[in-house]
N, C-alpha and C positions, 0 to 999 in steps of 0.2 A: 486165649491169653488172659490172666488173669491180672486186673489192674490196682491198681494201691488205693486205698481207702486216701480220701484228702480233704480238709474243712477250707479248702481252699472254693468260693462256688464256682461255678459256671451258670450265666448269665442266661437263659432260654426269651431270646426274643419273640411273643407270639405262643405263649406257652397253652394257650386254650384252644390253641388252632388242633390241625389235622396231625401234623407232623410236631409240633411245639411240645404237646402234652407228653405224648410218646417217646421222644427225649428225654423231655424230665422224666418218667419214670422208670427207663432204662436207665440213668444216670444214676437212681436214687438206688434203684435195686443192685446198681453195682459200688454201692458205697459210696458216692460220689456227693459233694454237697452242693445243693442246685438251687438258684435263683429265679423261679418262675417271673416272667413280668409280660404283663397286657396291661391294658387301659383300665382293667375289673379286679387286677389282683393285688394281693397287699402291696409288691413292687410295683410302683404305676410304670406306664412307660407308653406312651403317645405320643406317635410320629410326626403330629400336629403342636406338639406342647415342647420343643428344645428342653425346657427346661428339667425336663425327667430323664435327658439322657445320661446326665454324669450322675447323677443319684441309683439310677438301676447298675452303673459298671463299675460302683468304686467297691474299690478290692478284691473284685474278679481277674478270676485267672484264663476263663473261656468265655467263649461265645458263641451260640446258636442264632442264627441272624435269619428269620425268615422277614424281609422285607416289606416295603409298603407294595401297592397296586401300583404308581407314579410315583413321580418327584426324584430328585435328586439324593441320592445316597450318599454324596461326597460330604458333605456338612455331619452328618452323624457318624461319618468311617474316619473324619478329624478328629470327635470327638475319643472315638474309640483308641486316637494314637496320643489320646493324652490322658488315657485309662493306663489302669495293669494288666489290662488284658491283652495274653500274648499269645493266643492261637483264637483265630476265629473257623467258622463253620459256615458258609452261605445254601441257603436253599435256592436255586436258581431252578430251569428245566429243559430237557432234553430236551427241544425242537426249537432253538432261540429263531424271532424274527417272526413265528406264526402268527403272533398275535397282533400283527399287523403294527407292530411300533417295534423300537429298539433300547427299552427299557431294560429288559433283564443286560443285555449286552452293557450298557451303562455301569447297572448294577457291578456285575462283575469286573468292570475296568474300574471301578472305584477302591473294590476289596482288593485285586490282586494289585492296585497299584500302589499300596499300604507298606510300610516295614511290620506290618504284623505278617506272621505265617498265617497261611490260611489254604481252606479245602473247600473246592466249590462241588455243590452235588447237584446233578440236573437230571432227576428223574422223568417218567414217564408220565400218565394218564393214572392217577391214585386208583387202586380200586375201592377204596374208599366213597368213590364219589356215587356209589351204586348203596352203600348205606347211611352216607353223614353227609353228603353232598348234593348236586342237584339235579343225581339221577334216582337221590331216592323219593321221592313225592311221584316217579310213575312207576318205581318198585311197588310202592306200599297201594298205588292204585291196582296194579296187575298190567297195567301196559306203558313203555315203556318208546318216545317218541322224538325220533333225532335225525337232524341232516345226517346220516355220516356216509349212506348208502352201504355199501360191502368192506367199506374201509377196515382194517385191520389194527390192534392195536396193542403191545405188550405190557398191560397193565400190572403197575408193581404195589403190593402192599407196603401202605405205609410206617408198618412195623419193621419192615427191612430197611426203608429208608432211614430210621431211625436209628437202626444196629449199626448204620454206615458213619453217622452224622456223631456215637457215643463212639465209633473206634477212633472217629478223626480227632477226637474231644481229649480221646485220656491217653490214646497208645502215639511212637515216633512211625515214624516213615509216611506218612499222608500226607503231608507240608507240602504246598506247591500242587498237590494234586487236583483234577477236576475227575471226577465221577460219572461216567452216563450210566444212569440205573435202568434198568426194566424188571421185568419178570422174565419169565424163561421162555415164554411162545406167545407170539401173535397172536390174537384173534378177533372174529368180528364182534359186534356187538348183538347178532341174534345170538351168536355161540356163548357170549357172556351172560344174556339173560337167560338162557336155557340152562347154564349150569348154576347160577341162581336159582332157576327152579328147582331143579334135582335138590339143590341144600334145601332148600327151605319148603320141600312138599308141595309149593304153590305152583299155581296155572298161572305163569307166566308170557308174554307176548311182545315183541318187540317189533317195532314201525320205521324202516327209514324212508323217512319224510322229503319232501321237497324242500330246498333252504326257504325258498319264500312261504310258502307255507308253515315253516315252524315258527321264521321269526313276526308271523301273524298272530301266532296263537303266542307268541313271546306277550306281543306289546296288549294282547286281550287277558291276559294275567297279570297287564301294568308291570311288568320286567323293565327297567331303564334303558333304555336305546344302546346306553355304551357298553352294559353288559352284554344284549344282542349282537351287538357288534362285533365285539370281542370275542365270545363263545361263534360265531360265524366263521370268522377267521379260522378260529383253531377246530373246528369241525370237517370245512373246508381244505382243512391238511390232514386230517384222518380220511375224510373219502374220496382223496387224489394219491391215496397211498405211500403218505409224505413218513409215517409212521411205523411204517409196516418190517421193522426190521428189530432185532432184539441186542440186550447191548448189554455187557461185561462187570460191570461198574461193582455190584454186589458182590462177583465172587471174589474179583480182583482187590478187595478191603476186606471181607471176611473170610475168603478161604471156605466157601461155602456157596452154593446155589442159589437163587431166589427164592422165594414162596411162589408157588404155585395159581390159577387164579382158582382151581379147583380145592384148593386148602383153604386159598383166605376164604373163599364161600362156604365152605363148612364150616369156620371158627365164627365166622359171621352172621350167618342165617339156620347155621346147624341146630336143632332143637338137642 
């Protein structure tokens, strides 16, 4: 579907992130006129600083809402209802509660409890996190070491997340929707770094570790307790098999399949 050119922007909260940038440039490539903002870019916008939230929304028409880590989202989803902005986008994720709190759950009672329309999207396990994330430092080592055991997991590129997050942004019918993204198949994480391998030539090797054991070697790389913590949890739900199912969400907003984990690793480590 082709969508109408507009100098109207949309707002990308977190636009340097995973998912943020990738928005913006699917927006920009579809004509769309976009407002990048993080705390680094000409739009400031800091989750700690109120003050930059009605300076990033005034005279937007969208929003791309990838949220903080904690805190309360109701004070900036006020803000957003005394903006012009009249469709939002929230990034949430597929497995709410794993991470051992009920922050995203918050999050999204805060958005859907809003008179703006809005589309919440709650993807899987980025396969991203194997090249811009914090699987890649035992990529780039050649081994690769994680609780997760045999756990299984439907990793989605975050290029599709993004085609999901630009239909909900310019096209009708998504209003009110929630999204469970994945990829298209399960798999463990030796079957992931093996096909890593295959893209990218390398001898690759993947270890599941003991949980106390990795968050040793956590706190011996000086890793922060709460990020241990947290990455624990949601490890702990990949290898209980909490994950191990694949979910609709992409086709059913684009009319199309996911990306594959064997595609994203070719685009990604393909020479």
């Amino acid at each position: 579907m082709t969508t109408p050119t507009t100098s109207t922007p949309t707002v990308v909260i977190g636009a340097t992130g995973k998912t943020g940038r990738r928005v913006a440039a699917q927006l920009e490539t579809a004509g769309q006129a976009v407002r990048p903002a993080s705390r680094s870019l000409a739009t400031r916008f800091d989750w700690d600083d109120p003050t930059t939230w009605a300076p990033a929304l005034d005279g937007a028409a969208g929003l791309y809402l990838v949220p903080p880590e904690s805190g309360d989202l109701a004070p900036f989803v006020a803000e957003v209802e005394r903006s012009s902005v009249d469709r939002v986008v929230l990034l949430s994720a597929r497995a709410l509660g794993q991470s051992g709190d009920d922050h995203l759950e918050r999050f999204e009672d805060a958005v859907t409890g809003s008179t703006r329309p809005w589309t919440i999207l709650r993807p899987s396990w980025f396969a991203q996190n194997f090249d811009e994330g914090f699987y890649a430092p035992g990529i780039a080592e050649g081994a690769l070491r994680l609780p997760v055991g045999t756990g299984r997991e439907p990793f989605i590129d975050a290029d599709d997340i993004a085609a999901v997050a630009v239909a909900a942004l310019t096209e009708p019918g998504h209003e009110g929707r929630i999204y469970e993204l994945s990829g298209p198949e399960a798999i463990t994480f030796t079957e992931a770094v093996a096909v890593i391998a295959e893209a990218s030539g390398r001898d690759l090797v993947f270890a599941a570790v003991e949980p106390d054991a990795w968050a040793a070697e956590m706190r011996g790389h000086e890793v922060p307790p709460p990020v241990i913590d947290l990455l624990g949890h949601l490890f702990a739900a990949i290898r209980a098999g909490e994950n191990d199912h694949v979910s609709t969400g992409v086709t059913d907003a684009l009319g199309r399949p996911p990306t594959t984990f064997a595609a994203w690793a070719r685009k990604a480590f393909g020479s």
